[in-house]
C-alpha positions in Angstrom: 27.1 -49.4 -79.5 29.2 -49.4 -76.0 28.2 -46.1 -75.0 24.0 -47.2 -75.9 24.9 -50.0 -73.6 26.7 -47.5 -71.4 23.3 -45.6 -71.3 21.3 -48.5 -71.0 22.8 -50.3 -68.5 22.8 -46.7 -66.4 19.5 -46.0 -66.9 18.3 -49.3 -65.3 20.4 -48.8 -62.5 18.7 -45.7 -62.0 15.6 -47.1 -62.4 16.5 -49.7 -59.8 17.4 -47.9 -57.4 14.8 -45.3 -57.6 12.6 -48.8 -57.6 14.6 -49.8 -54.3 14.5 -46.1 -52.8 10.4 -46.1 -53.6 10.1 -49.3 -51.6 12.5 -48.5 -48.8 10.6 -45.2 -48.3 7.4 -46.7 -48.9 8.3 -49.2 -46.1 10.1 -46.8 -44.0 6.4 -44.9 -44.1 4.0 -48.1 -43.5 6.3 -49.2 -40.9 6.2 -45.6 -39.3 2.5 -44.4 -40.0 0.5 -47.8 -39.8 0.9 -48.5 -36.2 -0.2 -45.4 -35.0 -3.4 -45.7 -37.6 -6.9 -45.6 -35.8 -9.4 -48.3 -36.1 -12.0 -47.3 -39.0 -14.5 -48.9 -37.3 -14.9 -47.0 -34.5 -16.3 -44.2 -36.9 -19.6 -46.4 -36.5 -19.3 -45.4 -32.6 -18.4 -42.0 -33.6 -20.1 -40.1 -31.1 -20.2 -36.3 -31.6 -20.9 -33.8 -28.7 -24.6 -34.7 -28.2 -27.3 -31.6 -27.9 -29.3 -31.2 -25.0 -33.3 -30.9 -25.7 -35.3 -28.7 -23.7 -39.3 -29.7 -24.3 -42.5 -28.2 -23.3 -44.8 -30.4 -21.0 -46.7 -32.0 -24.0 -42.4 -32.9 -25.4 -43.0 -30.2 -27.9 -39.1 -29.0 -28.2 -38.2 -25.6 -27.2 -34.7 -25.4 -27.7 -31.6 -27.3 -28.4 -28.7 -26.8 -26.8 -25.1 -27.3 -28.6 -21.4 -27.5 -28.3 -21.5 -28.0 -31.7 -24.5 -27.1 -33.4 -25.3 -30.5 -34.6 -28.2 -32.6 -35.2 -27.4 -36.5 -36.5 -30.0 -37.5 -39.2 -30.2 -41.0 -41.0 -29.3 -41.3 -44.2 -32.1 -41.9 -45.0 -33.0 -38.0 -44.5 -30.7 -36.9 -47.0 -31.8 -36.4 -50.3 -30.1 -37.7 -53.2 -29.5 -34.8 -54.5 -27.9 -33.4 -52.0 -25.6 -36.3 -52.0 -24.6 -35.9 -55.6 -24.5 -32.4 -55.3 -21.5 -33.0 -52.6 -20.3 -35.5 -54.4 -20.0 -33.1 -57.5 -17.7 -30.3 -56.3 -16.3 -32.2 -53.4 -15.2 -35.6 -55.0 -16.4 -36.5 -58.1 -14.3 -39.7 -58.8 -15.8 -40.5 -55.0 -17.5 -43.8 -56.1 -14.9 -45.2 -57.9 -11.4 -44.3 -56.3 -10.3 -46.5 -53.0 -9.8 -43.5 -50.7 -7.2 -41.6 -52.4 -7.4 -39.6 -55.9 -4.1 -39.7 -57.9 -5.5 -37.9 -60.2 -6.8 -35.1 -57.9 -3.6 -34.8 -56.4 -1.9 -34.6 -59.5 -4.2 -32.4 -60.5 -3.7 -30.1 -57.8 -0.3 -30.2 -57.6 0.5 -29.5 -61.4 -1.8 -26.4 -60.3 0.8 -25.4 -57.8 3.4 -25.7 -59.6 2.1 -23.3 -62.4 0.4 -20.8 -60.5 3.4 -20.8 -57.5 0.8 -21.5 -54.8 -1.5 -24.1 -53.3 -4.9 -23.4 -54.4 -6.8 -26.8 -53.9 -5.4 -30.0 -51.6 -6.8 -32.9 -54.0 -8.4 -34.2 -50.5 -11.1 -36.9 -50.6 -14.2 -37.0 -49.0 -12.8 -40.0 -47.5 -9.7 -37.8 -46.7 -11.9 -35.0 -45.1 -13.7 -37.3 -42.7 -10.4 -39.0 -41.5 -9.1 -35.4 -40.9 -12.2 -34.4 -39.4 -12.5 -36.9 -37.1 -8.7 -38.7 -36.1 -6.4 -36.0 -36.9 -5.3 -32.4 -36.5 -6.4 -29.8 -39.2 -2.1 -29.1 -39.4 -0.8 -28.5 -42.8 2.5 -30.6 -42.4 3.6 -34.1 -44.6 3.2 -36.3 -41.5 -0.2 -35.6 -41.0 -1.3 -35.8 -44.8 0.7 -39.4 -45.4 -1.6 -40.6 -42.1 -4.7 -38.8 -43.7 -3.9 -40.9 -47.2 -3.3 -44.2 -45.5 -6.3 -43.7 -43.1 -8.5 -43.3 -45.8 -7.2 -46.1 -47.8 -7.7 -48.5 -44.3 -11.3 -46.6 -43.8 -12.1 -47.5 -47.6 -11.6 -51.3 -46.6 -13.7 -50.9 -43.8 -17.2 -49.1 -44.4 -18.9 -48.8 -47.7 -19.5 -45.7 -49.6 -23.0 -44.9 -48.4 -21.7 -45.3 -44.8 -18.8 -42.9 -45.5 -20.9 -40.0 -47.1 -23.4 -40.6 -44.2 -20.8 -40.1 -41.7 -19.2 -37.2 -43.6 -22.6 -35.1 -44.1 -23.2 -34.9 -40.6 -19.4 -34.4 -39.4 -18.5 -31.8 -41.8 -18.9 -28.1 -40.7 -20.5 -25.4 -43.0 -20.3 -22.0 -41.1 -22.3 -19.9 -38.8 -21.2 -22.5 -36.1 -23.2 -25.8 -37.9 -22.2 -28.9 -37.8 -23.7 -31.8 -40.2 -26.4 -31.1 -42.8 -29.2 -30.8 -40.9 -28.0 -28.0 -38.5 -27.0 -26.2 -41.9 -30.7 -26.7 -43.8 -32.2 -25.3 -40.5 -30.0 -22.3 -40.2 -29.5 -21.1 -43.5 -33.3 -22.4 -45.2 -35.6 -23.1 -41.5 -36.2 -26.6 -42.8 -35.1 -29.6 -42.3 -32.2 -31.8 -44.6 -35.2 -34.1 -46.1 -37.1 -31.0 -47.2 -34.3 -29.2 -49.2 -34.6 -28.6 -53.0 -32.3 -29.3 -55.5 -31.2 -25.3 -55.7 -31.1 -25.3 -51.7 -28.9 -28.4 -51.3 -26.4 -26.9 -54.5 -26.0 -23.8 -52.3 -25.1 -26.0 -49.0 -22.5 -28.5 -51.2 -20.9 -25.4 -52.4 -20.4 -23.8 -48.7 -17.9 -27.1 -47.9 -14.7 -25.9 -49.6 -14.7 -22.3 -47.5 -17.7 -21.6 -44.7 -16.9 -18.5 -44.0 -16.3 -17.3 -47.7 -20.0 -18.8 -48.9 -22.1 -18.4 -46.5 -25.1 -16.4 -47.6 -25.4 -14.7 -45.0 -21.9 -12.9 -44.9 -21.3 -13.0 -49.1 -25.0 -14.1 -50.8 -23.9 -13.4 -54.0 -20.7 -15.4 -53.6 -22.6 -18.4 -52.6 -25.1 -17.8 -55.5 -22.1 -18.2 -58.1 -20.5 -21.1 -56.0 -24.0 -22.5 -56.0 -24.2 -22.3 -60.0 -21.0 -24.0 -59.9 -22.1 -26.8 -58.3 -25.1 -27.1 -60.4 -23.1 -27.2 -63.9 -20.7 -29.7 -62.2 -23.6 -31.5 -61.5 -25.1 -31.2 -65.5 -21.4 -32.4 -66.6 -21.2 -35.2 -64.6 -24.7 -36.5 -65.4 -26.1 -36.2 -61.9 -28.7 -34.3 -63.3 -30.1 -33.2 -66.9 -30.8 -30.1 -68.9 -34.2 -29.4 -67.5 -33.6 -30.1 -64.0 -30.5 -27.7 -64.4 -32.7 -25.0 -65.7 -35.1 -25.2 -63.3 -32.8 -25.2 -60.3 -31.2 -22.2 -61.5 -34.6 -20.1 -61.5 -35.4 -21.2 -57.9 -35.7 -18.8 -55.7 -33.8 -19.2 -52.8 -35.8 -18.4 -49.4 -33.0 -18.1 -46.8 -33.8 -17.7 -43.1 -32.9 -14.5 -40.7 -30.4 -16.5 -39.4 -32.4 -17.1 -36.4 -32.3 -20.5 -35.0 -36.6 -20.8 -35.6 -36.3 -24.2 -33.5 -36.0 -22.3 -30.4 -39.3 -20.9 -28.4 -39.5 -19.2 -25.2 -36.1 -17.4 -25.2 -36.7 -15.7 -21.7 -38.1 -19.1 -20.5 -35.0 -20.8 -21.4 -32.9 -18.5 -20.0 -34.6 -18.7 -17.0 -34.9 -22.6 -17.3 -30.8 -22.6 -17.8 -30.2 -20.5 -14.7 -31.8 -23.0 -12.8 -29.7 -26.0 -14.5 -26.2 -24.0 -13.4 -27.0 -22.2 -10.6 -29.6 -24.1 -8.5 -29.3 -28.2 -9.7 -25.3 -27.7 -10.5 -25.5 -29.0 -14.1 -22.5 -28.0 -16.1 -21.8 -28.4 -19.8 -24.9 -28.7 -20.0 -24.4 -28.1 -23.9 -22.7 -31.2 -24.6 -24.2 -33.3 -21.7 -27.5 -34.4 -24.3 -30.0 -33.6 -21.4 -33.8 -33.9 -22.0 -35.0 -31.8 -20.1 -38.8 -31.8 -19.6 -40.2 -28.5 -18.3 -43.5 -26.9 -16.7 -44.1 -24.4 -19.6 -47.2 -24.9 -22.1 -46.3 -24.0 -25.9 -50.0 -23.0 -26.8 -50.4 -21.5 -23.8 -47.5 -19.4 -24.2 -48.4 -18.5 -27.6 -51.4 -16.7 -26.6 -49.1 -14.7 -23.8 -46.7 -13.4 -26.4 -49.4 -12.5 -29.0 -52.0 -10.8 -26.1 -49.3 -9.2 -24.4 -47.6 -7.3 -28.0 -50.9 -6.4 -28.9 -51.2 -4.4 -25.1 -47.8 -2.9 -25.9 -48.6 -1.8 -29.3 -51.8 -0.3 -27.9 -49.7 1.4 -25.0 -46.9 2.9 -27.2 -48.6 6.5 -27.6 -48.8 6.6 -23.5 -45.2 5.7 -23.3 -45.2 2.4 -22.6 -42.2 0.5 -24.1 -41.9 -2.6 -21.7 -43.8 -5.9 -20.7 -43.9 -8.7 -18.8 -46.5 -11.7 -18.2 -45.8 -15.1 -16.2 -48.7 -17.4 -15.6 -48.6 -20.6 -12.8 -51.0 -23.3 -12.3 -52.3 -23.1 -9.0 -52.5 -26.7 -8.3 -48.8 -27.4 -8.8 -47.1 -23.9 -9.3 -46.2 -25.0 -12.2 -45.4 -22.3 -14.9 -47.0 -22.6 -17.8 -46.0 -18.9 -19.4 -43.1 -16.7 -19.1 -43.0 -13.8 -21.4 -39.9 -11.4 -20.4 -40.4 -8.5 -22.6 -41.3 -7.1 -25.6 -38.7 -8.6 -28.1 -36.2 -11.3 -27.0 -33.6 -9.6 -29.6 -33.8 -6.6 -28.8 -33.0 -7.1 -24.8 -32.7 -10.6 -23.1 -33.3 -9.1 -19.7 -36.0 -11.1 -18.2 -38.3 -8.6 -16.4 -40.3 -11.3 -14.9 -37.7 -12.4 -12.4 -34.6 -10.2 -13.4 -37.0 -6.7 -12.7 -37.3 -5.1 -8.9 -40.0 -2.9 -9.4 -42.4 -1.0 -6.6 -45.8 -2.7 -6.8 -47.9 -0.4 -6.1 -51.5 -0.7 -4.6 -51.3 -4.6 -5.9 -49.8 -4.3 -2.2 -52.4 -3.5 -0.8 -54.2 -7.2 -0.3 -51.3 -8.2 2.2 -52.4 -5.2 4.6 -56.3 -6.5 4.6 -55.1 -10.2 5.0 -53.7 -9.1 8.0 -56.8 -7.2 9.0 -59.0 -10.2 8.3 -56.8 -12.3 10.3 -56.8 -9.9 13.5 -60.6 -10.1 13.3 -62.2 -7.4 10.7 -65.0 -7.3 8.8 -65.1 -6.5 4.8 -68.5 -4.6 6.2 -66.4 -3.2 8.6 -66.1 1.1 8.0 -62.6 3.1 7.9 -62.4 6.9 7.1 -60.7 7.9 4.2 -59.7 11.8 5.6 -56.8 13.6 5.5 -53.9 12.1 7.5 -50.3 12.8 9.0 -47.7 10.9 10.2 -43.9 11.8 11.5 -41.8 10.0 10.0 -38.1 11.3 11.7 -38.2 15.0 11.8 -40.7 15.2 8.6 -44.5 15.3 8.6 -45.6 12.4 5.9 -49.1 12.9 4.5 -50.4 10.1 2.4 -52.9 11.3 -0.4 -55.4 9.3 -2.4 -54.7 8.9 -6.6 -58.0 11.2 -7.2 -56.8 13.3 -4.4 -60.1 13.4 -2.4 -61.7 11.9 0.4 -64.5 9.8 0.7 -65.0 9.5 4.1 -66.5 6.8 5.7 -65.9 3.4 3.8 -66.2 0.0 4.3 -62.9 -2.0 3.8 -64.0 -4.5 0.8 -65.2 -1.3 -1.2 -62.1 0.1 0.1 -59.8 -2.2 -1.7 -62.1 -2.8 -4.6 -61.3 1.5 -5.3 -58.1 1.0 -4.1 -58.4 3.7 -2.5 -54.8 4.9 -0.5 -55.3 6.4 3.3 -57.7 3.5 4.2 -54.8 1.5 3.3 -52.0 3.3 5.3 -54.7 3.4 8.4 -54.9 0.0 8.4 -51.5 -1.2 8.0 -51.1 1.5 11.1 -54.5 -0.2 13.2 -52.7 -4.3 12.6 -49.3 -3.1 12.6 -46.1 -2.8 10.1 -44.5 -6.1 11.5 -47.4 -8.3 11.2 -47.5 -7.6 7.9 -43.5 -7.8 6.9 -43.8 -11.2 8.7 -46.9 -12.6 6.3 -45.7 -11.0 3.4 -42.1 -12.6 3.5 -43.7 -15.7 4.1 -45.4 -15.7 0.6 -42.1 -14.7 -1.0 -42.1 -11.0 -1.4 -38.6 -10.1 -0.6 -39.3 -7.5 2.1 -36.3 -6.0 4.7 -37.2 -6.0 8.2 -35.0 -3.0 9.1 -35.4 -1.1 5.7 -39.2 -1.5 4.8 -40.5 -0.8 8.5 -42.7 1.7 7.6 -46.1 2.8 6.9 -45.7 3.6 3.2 -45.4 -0.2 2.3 -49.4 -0.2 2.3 -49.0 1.3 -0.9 -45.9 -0.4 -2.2 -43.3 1.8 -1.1 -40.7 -1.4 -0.7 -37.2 -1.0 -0.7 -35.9 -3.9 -3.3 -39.3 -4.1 -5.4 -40.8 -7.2 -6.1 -40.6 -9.3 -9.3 -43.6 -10.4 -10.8 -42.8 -14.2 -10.5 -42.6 -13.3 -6.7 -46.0 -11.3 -6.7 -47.6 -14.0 -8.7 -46.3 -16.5 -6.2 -47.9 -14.5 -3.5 -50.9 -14.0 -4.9 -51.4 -18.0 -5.3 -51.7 -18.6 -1.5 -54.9 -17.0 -1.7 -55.9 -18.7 -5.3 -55.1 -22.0 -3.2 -56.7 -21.1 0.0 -53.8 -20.6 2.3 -51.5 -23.0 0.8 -47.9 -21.2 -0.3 -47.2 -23.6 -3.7 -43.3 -22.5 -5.2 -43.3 -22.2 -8.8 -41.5 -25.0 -10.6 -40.1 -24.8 -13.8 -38.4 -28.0 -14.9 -40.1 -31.4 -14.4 -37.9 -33.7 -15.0 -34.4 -34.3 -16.3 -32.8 -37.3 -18.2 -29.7 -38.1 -19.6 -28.9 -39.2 -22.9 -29.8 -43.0 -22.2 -33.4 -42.3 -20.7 -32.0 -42.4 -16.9 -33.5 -40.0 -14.4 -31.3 -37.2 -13.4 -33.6 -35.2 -11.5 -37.6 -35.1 -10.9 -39.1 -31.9 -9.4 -40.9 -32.0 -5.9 -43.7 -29.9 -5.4 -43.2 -27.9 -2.4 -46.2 -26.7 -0.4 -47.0 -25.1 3.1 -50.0 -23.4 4.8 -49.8 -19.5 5.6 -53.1 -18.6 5.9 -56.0 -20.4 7.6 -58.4 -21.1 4.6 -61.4 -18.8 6.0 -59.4 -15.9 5.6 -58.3 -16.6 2.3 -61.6 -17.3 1.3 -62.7 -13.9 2.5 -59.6 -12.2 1.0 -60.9 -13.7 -2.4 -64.5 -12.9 -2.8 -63.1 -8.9 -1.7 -60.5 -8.8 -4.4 -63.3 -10.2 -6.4 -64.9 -6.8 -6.3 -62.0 -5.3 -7.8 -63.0 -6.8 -11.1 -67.1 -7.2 -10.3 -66.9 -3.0 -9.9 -63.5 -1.5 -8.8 -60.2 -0.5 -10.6 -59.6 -3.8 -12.3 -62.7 -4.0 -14.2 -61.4 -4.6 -17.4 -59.8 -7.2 -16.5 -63.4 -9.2 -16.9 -62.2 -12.7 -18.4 -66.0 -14.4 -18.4 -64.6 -16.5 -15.5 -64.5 -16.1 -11.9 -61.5 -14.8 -11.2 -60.2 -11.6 -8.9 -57.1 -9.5 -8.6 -55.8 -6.0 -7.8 -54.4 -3.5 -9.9 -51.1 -1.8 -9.0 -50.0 2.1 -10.0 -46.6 3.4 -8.6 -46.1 7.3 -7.8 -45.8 9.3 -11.5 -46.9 6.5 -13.4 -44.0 4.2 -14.1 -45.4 1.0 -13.4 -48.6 -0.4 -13.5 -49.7 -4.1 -12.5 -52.7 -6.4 -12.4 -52.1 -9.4 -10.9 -54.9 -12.4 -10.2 -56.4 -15.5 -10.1 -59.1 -18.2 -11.3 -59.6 -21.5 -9.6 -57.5 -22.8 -12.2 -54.4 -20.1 -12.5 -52.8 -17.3 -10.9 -51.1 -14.6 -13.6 -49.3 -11.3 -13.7 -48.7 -8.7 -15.8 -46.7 -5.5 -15.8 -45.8 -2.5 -18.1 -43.7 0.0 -17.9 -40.0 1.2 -18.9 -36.6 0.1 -18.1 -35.3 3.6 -17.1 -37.7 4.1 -15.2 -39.0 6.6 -16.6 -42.9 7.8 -16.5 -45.7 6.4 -18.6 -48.5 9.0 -20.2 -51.3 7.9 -16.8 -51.0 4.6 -17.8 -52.6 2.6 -14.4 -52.6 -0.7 -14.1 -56.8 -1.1 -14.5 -55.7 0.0 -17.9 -53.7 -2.0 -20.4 -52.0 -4.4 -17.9 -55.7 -5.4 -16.6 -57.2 -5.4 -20.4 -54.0 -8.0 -21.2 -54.7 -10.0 -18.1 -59.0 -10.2 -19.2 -58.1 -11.3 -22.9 -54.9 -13.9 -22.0 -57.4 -15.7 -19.1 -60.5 -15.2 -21.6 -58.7 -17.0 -24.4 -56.9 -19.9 -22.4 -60.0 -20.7 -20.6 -62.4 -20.2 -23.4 -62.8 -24.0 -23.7 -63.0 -25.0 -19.9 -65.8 -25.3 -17.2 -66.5 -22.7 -15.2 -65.5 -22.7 -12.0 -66.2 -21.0 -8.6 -63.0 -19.8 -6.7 -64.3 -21.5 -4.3 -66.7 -24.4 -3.6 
């Protein structure tokens, strides 16, 4: 009977001071841990890095910009499903625990203890978005006791609804998305509110390890941790038999893995350029810009579909490269960029990243100048064999038919684009006059490299981009006036506050009687000469462009309303099969004009 009392009496003390240890500890860990706690409430100001949003000029988006790729939707965008579907393999006592599951952490740690190693954390959702948003992602004691009591304070504090809203667009789920609307985009091209109960099983089920589910790097993994999730869901009663069933003979349509929210890439590029390297934005990824630029999504549309169709009819004469930028004349304003053939396969942007020689589409600087020294398109010129020194060598320019016509007037000329009338010319007004005008309307000419006769048919030391030639040829389109292009509008910040508004700048370079007779002689190149496919049922004129052996070929022009370029050729440089540029670049330049313009007035190029 004394030692039972012996025992008895021992085992209370125990029990005591186990009692008294608990409470000193516990004590010793609220008086550590609950000063340094965060205020839950501010997760109601949570403010995530916030995208920047690049629009068209009708505010049609044509990219978004990330730190994070994250996109904050309302609760009200998530289905329910997709909530219970979280809720299922995430936290499934989530609605009625405050914050903290002893049950899921002695679950997990009896789990530890008989398989020797830590296979789950018995983490909240509650505990996940405390982590995720106050603390460090370290694995030590401290940081777990201040992830419990956070959650326990952030339980008191917002409701449930609030919690999972906050958590679904917090939480990451691979391939760089944060929140679930970046991760329905990404992995399905559709937005959170659009996903099916198969599609949001798959995204719960990507939570517990991103890089191990993702579809796109183990689909079959993510299948079986999607049918997981779904007979969680059948257990738990978040869904029945038949809705089971039929989730699990879904098909599931997943996306390249292309972000399809993004249009334009080479536009963007260029567009982003600007923002760094001109306007000195930086971080411009987390800086939520709105960003309103010149660029017309329909309009650019038709660009990228009429300029693949030219290259896939070019391929047999070995033409693997493309580029088309169109500006309104009004405003230089560009409202169509297309850098090349396929943005994934190269990001180089030919249209303002490619130098290349331009050919005969030179050849309409040399007559401006004649026109302004006082010729005549009647006037005559004989196209005849010709020689010039040039240093100790004998140059002798030749004609792309390789025969001479003769007596010619100078508007039928340039209409043939015909070569030795050209270089006589340029010799008759002289090379500087010309290297003067032609810098003037943005051609990037060298007064001490290209001072030399064979620039009448393009022979210019850097090249020229075709933004640049398109540039130049919209002086003429607007009668004299030089109009730079202009890319970005406008620029606000997150709040709606004016960061920057474009200026368009404009100055006169040609006195508008000799652009006017410029015009009506490039005209001709479309009414009979080179460029006569590039008819677009409007009034318009241009010149083609051929460079020596065929590897590059240009039309470039204008109607009242838009001034347009197009080039194809090959990034090596190498030759095409006698591609010229009254071929496939002028055919391009007919259909694009013909089809944005098939719904406008006519107009005269000029009154």
């Amino acid at each position: 009977m004394k030692v039972l009392k012996t025992i008895i009496l021992s085992l209370i003390v125990f029990i005591l001071i186990f009692i008294i240890a608990g409470s000193i500890f516990t004590l010793v860990v609220l008086l550590e841990y609950i000063p340094k706690l965060p205020d839950p409430s501010l997760l109601l100001q949570y403010n995530p890095p916030t995208k920047t949003t690049i629009y068209d000029a009708k505010g049609l988006p044509l990219a978004e910009l990330y730190a994070e790729k994250r996109i904050i939707i309302p609760i009200k965008d998530i289905p329910q499903h997709l909530k219970d579907a979280v809720v299922a393999i995430e936290d499934e006592r989530f609605y009625s625990h405050a914050g903290v599951d002893l049950r899921g952490i002695a679950r997990a740690l009896y789990r530890a203890i008989k398989s020797g190693e830590i296979r789950e954390g018995g983490s909240t959702i509650t505990q996940q978005l405390a982590r995720n948003v106050f603390l460090t992602l370290e694995r030590t004691p401290s940081r777990k006791i201040m992830e419990m009591l956070l959650a326990l304070r952030i339980e008191t504090t917002l409701s449930k609804e609030e919690i999972l809203h906050l958590y679904l667009n917090i939480i990451y789920f691979g391939e760089g998305c944060y929140g679930i609307e970046s991760a329905a985009r990404t992995y399905f091209d559709k937005s959170a509110k659009n996903l099916n109960l198969a599609e949001s099983a798959l995204l719960a089920g990507i939570i517990r390890s991103p890089e191990n589910y993702s579809p796109f790097k183990n689909k079959n993994l993510a299948i079986a941790r999607q049918r997981l999730v779904l007979k969680k869901m059948l257990e738990l009663g978040f869904i029945d038999e038949k809705d089971y069933k039929s989730a699990l003979n879904t098909e599931l349509k997943f996306s390249s893995g292309k972000d399809g929210f993004w249009k334009a890439p080479y536009f963007i590029d260029y567009v982003l350029n600007i923002l760094k390297n001109d306007l000195g934005f930086r971080d411009i990824e987390k800086s939520g810009l709105n960003i309103y630029t010149t660029l017309d999504l329909d309009v650019q549309k038709i660009a990228e579909e009429v300029l693949s169709d030219g290259l896939k009819r070019a391929k047999d004469y070995n033409v693997s490269q493309g580029a088309l930028v169109l500006i309104e004349n009004s405003n230089g304003y560009i409202r169509a960029m297309v850098g090349g053939r396929n943005y994934k396969e190269s990001q180089f942007n030919r249209v303002v990243q490619a130098y290349r020689q331009p050919g005969s589409a030179f050849k309409p600087f040399v007559y401006t100048v004649a026109i302004q020294d006082g010729w005549k398109p009647e006037d005559t010129i004989v196209d005849e064999e010709i020689s010039f020194k040039v240093g100790n060598k004998i140059w002798k320019p030749q004609n792309y038919d390789k025969r001479f016509r003769g007596t010619i007037t100078l508007k039928d000329a340039l209409a043939y684009s015909v070569n030795i009338p050209a270089v006589k010319l340029l010799y008759e007004v002289g090379v500087d006059k010309v290297l003067e005008l032609t810098i003037k309307m943005g051609l990037p000419l060298d007064y001490t490299l290209d001072r030399n006769l064979a620039i009448a048919l393009g022979g210019i030391t850097k090249g020229v981009t075709p933004l640049q030639l398109v540039q130049a040829f919209s002086v003429w389109a607007n009668r004299g006036v030089l109009i730079k292009p202009i890319a970005i509008k406008v620029i606000k910040d997150k709040d709606g506050r004016i960061l920057y508004n474009s200026e368009i700048k404009n100055s006169r370079i040609l006195d508008e009687d000799v652009t006017k007779t410029i015009t009506e002689m490039l005209e001709n190149v479309i009414k009979y000469g080179t460029g006569k496919r590039a008819n677009c049922g409007h009034p318009c004129a241009g010149k083609t462009g051929t460079t020596s052996d065929y590897r590059d070929a240009w039309f470039v022009g204008f109607t009242r309303q838009y001034t347009a370029c197009v080039w194809m050729g090959n990034d090596d440089n190498s030759p095409m099969k006698g591609v010229t540029g009254g071929m496939f670049p002028a055919e391009v330049w007919g259909k694009f004009m013909g089809r944005i313009l098939s719904n406008t007035q006519l107009l005269p190029l000029f009154d």
